[in-house]
MDAnalysis code that builds the backbone (N, CA, C; Angstrom):
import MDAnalysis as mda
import numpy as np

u = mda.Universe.empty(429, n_residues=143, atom_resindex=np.repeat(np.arange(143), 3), trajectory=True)
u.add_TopologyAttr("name", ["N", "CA", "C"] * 143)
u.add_TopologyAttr("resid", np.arange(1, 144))
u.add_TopologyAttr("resname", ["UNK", "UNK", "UNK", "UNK", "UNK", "UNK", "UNK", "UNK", "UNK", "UNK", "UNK", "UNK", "UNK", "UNK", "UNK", "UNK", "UNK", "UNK", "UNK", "UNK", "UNK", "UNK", "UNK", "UNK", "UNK", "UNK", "UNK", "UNK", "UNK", "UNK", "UNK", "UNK", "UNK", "UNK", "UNK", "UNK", "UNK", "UNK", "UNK", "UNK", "UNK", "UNK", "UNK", "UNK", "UNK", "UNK", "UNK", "UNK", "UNK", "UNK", "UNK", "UNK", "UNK", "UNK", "UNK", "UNK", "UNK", "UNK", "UNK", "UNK", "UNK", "UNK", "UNK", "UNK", "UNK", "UNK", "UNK", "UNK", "UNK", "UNK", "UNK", "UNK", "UNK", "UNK", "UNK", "UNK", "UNK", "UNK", "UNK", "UNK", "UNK", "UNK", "UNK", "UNK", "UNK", "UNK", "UNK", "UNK", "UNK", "UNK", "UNK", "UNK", "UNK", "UNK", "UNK", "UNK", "UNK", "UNK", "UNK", "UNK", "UNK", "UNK", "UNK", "UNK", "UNK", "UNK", "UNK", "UNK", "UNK", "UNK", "UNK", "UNK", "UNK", "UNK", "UNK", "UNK", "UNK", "UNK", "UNK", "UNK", "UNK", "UNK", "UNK", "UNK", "UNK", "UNK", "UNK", "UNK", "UNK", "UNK", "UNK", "UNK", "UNK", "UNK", "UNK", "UNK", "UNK", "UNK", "UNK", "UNK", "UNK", "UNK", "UNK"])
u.atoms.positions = np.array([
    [108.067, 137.675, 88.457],
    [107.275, 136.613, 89.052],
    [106.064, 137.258, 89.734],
    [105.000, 136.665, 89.348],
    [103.350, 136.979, 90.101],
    [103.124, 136.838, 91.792],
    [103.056, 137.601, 92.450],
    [102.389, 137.172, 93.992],
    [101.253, 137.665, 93.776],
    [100.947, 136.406, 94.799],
    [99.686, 135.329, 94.993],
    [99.457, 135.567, 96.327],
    [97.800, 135.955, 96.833],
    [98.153, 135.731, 98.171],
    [97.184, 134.242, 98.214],
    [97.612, 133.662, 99.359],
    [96.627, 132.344, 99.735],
    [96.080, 132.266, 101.536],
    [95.050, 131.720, 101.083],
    [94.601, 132.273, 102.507],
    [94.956, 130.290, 103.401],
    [95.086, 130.453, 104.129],
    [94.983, 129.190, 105.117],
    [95.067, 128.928, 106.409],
    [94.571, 127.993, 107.329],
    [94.522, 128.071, 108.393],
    [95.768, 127.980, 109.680],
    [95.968, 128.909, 110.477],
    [97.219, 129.457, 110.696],
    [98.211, 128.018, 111.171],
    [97.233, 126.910, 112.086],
    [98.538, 125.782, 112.548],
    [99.003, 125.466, 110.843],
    [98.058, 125.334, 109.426],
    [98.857, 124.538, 108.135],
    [100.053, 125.473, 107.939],
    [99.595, 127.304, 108.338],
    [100.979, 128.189, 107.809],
    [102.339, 127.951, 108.577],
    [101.999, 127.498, 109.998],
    [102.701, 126.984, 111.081],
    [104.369, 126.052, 110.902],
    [103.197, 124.656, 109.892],
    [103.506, 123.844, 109.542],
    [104.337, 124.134, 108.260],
    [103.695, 124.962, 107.667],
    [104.912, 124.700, 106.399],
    [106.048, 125.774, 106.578],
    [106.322, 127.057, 107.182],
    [107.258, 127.784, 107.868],
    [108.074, 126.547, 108.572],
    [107.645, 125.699, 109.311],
    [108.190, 125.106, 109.786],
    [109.167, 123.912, 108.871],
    [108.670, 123.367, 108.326],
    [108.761, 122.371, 107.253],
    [110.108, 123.216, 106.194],
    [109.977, 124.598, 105.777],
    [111.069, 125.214, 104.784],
    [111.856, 125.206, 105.846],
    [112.187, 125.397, 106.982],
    [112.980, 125.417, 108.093],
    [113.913, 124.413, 107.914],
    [113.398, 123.392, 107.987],
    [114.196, 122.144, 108.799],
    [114.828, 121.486, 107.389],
    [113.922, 122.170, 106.321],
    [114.365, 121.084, 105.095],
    [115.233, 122.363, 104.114],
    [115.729, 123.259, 104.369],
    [116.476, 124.371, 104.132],
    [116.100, 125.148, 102.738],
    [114.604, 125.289, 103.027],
    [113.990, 126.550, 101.582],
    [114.246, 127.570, 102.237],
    [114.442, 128.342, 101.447],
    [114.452, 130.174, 101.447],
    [113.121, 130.291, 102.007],
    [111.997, 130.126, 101.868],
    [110.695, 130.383, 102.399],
    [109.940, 129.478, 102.246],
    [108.749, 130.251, 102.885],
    [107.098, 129.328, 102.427],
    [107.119, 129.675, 101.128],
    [107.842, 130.883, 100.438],
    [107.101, 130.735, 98.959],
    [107.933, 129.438, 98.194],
    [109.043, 129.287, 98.286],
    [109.647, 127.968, 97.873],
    [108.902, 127.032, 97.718],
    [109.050, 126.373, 99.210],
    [107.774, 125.707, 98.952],
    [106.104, 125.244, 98.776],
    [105.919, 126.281, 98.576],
    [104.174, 126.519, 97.921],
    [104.598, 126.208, 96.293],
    [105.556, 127.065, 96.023],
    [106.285, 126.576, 94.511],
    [106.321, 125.214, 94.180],
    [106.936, 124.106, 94.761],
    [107.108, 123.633, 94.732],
    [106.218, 121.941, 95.024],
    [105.368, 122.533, 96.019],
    [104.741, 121.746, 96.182],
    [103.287, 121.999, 95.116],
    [103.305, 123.104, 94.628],
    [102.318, 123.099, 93.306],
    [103.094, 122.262, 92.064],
    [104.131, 122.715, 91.805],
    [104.761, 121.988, 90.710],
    [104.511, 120.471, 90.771],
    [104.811, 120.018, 92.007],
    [104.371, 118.269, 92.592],
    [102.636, 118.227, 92.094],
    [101.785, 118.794, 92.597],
    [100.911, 118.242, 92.512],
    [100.455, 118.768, 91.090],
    [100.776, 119.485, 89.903],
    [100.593, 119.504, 88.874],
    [100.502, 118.463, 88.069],
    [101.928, 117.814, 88.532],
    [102.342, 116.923, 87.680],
    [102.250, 115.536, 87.970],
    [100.889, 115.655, 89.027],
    [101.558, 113.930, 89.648],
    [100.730, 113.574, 88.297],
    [99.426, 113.649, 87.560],
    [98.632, 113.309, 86.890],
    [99.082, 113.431, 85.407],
    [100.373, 114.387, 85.319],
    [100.305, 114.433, 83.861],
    [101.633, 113.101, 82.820],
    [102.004, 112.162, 83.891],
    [103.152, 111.431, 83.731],
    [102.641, 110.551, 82.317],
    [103.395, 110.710, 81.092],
    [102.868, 110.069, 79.893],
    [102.681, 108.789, 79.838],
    [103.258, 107.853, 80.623],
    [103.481, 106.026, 80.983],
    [102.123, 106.156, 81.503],
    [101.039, 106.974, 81.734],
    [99.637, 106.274, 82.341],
    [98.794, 106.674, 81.547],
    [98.802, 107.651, 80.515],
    [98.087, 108.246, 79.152],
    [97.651, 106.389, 78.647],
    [96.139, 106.802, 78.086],
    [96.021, 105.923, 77.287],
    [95.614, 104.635, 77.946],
    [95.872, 104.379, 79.018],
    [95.568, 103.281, 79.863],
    [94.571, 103.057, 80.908],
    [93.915, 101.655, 81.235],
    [93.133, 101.879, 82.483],
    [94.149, 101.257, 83.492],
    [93.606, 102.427, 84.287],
    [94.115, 102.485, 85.650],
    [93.469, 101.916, 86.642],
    [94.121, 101.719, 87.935],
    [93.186, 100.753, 89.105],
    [94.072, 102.452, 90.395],
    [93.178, 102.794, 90.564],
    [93.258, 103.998, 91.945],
    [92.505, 103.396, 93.526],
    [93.423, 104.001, 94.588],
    [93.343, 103.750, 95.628],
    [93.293, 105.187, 96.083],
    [92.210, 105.240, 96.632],
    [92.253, 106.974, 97.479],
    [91.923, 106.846, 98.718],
    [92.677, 107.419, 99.880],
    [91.911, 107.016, 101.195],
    [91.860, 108.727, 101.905],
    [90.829, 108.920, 102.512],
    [90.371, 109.857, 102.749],
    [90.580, 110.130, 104.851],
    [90.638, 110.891, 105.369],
    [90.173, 111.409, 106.339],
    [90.033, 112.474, 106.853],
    [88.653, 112.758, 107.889],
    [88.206, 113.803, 108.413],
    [87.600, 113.462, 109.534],
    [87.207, 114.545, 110.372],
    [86.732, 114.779, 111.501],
    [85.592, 114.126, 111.750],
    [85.122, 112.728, 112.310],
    [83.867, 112.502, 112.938],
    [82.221, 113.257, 113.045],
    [82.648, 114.396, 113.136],
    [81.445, 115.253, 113.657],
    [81.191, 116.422, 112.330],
    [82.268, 115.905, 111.288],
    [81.868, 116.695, 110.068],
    [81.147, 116.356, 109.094],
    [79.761, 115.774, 109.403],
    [79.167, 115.567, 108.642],
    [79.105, 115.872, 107.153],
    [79.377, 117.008, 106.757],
    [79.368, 117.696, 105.747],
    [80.197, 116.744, 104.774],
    [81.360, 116.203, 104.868],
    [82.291, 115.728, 104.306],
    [81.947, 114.447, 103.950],
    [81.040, 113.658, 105.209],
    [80.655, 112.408, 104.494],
    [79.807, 112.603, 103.761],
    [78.694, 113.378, 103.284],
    [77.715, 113.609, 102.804],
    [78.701, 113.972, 101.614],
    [79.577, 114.763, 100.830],
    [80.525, 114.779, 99.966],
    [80.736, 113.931, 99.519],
    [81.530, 112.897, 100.338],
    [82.127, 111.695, 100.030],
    [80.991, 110.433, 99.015],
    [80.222, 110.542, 100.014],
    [78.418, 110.096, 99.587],
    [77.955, 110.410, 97.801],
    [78.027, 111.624, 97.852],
    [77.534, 112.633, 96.787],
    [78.830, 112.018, 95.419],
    [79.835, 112.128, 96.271],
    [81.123, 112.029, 94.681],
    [80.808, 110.237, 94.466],
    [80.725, 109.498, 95.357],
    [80.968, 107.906, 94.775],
    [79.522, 107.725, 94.182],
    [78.200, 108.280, 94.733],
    [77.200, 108.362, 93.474],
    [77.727, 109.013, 92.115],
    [77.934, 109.803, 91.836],
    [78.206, 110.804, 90.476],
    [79.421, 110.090, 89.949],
    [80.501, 109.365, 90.935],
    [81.210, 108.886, 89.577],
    [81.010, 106.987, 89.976],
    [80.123, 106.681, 89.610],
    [79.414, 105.203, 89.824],
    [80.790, 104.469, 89.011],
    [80.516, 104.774, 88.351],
    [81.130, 104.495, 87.109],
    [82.685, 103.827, 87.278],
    [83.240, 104.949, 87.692],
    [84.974, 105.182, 88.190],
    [85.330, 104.024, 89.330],
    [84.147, 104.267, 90.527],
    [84.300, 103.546, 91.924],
    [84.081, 102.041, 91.650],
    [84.860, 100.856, 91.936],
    [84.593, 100.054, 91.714],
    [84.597, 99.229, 93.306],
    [85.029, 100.116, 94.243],
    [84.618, 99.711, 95.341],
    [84.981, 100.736, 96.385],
    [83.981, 101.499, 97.379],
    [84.082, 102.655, 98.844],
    [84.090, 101.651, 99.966],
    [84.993, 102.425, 100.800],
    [84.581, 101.832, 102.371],
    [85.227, 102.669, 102.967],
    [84.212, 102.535, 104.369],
    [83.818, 103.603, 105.259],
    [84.041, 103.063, 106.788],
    [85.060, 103.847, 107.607],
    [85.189, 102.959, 108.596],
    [85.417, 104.284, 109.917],
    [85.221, 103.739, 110.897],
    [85.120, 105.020, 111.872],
    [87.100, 104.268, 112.861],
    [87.715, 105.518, 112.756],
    [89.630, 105.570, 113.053],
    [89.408, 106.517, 114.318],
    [90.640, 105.679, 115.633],
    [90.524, 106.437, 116.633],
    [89.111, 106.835, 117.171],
    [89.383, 108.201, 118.110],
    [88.141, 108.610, 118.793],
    [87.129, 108.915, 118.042],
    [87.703, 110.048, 117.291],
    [86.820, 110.905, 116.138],
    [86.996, 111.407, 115.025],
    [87.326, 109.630, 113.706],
    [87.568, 110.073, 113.038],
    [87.233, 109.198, 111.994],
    [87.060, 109.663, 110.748],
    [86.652, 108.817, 109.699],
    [87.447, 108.392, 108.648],
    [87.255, 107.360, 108.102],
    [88.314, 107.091, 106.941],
    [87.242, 106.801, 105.400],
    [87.197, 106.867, 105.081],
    [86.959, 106.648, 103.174],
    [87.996, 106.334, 102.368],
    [87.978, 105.002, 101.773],
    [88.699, 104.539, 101.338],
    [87.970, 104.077, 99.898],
    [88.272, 104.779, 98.847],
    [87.975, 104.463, 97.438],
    [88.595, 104.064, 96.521],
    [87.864, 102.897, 95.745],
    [89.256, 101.563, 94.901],
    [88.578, 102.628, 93.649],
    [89.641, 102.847, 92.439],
    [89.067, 103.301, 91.372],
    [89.304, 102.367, 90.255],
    [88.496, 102.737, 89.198],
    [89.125, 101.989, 87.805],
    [88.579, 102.852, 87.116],
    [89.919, 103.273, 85.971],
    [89.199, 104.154, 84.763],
    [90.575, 104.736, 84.111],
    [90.155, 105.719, 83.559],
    [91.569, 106.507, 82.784],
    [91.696, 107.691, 83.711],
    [93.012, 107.908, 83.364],
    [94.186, 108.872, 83.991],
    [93.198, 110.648, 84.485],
    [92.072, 110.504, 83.464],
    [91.547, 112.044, 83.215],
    [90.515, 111.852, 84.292],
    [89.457, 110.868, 84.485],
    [88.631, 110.645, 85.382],
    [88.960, 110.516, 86.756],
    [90.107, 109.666, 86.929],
    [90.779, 109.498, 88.316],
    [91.149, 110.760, 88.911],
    [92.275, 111.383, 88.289],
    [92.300, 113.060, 88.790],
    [91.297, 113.974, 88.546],
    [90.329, 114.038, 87.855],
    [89.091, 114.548, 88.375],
    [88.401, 114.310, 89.747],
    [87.991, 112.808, 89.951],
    [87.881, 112.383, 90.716],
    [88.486, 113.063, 92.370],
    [90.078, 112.852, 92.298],
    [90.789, 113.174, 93.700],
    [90.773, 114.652, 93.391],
    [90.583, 115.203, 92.892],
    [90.677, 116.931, 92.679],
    [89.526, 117.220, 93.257],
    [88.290, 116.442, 93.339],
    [87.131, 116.791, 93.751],
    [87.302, 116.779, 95.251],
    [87.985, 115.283, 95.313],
    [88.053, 115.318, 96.970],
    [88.901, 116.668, 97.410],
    [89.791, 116.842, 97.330],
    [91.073, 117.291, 97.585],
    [90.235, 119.144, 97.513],
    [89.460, 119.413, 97.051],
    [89.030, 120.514, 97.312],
    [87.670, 120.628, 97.993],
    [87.190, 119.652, 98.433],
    [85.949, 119.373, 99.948],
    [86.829, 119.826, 101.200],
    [85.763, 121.207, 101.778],
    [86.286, 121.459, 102.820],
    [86.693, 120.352, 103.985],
    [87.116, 121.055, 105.165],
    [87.293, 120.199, 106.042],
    [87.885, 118.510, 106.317],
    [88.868, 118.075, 104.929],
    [89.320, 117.127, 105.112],
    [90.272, 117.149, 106.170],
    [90.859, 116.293, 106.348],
    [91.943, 116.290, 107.211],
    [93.664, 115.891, 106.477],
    [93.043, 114.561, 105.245],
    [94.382, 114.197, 104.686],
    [93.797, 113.290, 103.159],
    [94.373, 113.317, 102.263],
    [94.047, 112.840, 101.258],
    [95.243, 111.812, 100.638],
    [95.141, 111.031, 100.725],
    [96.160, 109.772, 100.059],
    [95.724, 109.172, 98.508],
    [97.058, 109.042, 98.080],
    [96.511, 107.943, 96.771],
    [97.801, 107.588, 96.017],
    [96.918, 106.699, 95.308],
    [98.520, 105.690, 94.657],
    [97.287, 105.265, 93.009],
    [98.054, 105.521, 92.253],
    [97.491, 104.904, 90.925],
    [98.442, 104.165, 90.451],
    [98.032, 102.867, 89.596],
    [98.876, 101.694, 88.878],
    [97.947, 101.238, 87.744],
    [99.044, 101.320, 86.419],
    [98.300, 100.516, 85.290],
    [97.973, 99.221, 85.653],
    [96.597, 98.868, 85.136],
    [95.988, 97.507, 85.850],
    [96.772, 96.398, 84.828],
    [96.666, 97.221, 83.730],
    [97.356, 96.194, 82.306],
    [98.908, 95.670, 83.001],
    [99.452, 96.508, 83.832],
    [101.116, 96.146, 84.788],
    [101.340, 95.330, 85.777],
    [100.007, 94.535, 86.488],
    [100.111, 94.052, 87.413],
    [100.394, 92.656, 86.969],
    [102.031, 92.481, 87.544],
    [102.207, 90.743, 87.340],
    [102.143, 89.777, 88.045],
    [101.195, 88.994, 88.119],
    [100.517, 88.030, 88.966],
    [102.025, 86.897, 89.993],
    [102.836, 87.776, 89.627],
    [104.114, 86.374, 90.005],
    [104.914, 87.213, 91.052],
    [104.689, 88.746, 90.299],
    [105.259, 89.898, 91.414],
    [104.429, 90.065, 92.822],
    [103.169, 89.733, 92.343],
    [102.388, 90.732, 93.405],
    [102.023, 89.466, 94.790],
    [102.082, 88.534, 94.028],
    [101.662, 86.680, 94.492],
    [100.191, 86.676, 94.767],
    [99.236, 87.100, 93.888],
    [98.167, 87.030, 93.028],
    [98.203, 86.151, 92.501],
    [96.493, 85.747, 91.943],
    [96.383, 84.695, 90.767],
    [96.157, 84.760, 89.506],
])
C-alpha cells in the first residue's frame, strides 16, 4: 500500500483523530481511506447515468472571505447553463451561505461541486442530487 502525505489544518487533523476515536478506526489513515472511497463514489452510482438531474448545493464560509464569494460569483457565471437558480444570504455573525439549485447530467453536476469543494477557505459543502424524471407529484405534494 502507497503513503501519501496530506497536508491540513491542524483543528481538521484534530477532528478526524478524534472522529477514528470515538467511531473505533485503527487510525486517521482508515479513515482518510475511507472517506475517499465515499466521496469517489458518491457520483459514480449507475441509477443517475443517463439522466437529468435537479442538484441542490449549499455552500458556507467566512464573511470576511471575500475571495470565496468572488469564486462562488465566477463558477455560477461559467456554468450558466447548469445553475438554474443561486442564492446568497448572510448566516449568524459572520457568515455566508450560497445556495445553488442545479439541472443537468450526472458529469456536469460533479464537476460543478468538485469545483466548489476545492475553493479555498470554505467552511462546509452540502448536496443532495435527484432524478428530476423521479419526482412524483403525489409523493412530494407538488403539482
Amino acid at each position: 500500500m502507497a503513503v501519501v502525505s496530506v497536508s491540513m489544518p491542524d483543528e481538521l487533523l484534530e477532528r478526524l483523530d478524534q472522529f477514528a476515536e470515538e467511531h473505533g478506526y485503527t487510525g486517521r489513515s482508515e479513515v482518510v481511506r475511507e472517506a475517499s472511497r465515499t466521496l469517489l463514489g458518491e457520483f459514480e452510482e449507475k441509477q443517475l447515468e443517463d439522466r437529468t438531474l435537479m442538484g441542490v448545493v449549499t455552500v458556507l464560509f467566512d464573511y470576511e472571505t471575500t475571495t470565496v464569494e468572488e469564486r462562488m460569483i465566477s463558477l455560477r457565471h461559467e456554468y450558466e447553463r447548469l445553475v438554474a437558480s443561486n442564492f446568497h444570504s448572510h448566516v449568524g455573525d459572520h457568515f455566508c451561505m450560497e445556495l445553488f439549485v442545479l439541472e443537468g447530467d450526472l458529469e456536469d453536476i460533479s464537476t460543478f461541486v468538485g469545483k466548489i469543494r476545492a475553493t479555498s477557505d470554505i467552511l462546509t459543502v452540502d448536496y443532495s442530487v435527484l432524478p428530476v424524471d423521479d419526482v412524483d407529484p403525489l409523493r412530494t405534494g407538488g403539482h
